[in-house]
C-alpha positions in Angstrom: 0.0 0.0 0.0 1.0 3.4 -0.6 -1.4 4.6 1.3 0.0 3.9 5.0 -3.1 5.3 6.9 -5.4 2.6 5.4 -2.8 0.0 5.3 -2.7 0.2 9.5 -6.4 -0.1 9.3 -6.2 -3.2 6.8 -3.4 -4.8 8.4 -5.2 -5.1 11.9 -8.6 -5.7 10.7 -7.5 -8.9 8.6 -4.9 -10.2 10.9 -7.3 -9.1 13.7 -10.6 -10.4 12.5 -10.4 -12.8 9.0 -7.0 -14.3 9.9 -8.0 -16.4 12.5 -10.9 -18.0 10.8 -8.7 -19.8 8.2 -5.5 -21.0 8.5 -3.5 -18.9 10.6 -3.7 -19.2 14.6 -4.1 -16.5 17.1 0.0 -16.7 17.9 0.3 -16.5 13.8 -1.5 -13.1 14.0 0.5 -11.2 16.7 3.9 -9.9 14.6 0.9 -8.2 12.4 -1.3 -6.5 14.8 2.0 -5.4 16.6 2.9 -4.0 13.4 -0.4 -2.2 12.6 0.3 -0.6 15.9 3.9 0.5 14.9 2.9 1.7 11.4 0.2 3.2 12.8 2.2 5.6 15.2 5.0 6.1 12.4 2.0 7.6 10.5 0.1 9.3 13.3 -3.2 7.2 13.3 -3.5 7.0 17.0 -7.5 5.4 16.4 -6.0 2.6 14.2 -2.6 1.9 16.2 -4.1 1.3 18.8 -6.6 -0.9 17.4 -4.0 -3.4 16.2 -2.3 -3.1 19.5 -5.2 -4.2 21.6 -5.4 -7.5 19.2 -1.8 -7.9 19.9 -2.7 -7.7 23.9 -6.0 -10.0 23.9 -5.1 -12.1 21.2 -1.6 -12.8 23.6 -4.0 -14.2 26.2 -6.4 -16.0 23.7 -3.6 -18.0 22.5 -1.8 -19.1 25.7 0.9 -16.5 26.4 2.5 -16.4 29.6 0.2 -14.4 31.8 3.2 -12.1 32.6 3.8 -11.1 29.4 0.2 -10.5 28.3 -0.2 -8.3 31.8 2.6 -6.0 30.9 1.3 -5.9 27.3 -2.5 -4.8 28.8 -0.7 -2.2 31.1 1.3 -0.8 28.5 -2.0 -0.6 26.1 -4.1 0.9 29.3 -1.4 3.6 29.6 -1.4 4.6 25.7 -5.2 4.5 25.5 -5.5 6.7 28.7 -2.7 9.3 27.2 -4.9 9.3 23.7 -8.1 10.2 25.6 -9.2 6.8 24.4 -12.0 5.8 27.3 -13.7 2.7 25.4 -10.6 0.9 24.7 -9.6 1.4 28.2 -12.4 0.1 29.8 -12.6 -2.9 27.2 -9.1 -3.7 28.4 -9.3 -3.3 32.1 -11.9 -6.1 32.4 -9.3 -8.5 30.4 -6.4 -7.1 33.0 -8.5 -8.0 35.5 -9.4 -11.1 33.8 -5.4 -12.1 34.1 -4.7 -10.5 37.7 -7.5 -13.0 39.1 -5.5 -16.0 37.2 -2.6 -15.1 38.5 -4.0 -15.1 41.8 -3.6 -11.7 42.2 -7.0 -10.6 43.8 -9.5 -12.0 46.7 -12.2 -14.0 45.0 -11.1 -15.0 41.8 -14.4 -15.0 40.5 -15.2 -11.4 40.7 -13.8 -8.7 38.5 -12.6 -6.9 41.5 -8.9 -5.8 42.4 -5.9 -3.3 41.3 -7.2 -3.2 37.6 -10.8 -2.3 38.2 -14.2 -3.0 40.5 -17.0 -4.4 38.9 -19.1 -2.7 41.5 
């Protein structure tokens, strides 16, 4: 693509969403939507880098990455979307942080979204 504003949004809505249904699996898709993010930002498409980085960061946990390395992905995405004003992606992703915190034992009850990442109260 010439074109490197649409080609963030293309890279990170086929490696995010059509990708997956066919051959490729969710660890096949992350180099991609980690790029979208990084071509996004060269480019200054905050909306679309961002896009591609939260599949990199819940795609990570879909697939079985370590729960250490998907946390500090989710915290680093929660940061960016907060400095970008970005409050929907930020609340999507707190519920998933959460999601990993309880896993890792890191919270009271396990079975409530309830601890350092958010309160479901």
């Amino acid at each position: 693509f010439e074109n490197k504003e649409i080609h963030t949004q293309v890279v990170w809505l086929f490696w995010g969403f059509i990708a997956p249904w066919g051959e490729q699996s969710l660890i096949d898709t992350l180099e991609h939507v980690k790029y979208s993010y990084k071509l996004g930002m060269e480019v200054g498409d905050q909306t679309n880098a961002l896009a591609g980085f939260l599949f990199s960061a819940l795609n990570g946990f879909f697939s079985g990455q370590s729960l250490a390395l998907t946390l500090g992905e989710m915290d680093s995405f929660v940061q960016r979307a907060v400095s970008f004003g970005d409050e929907l992606s930020t609340h999507i992703m707190v519920i998933y942080q959460q999601c990993v915190l309880n896993l890792m034992g890191r919270s009271d009850n396990p079975v409530v979204l309830q601890g350092t990442a958010m309160n479901e109260e």
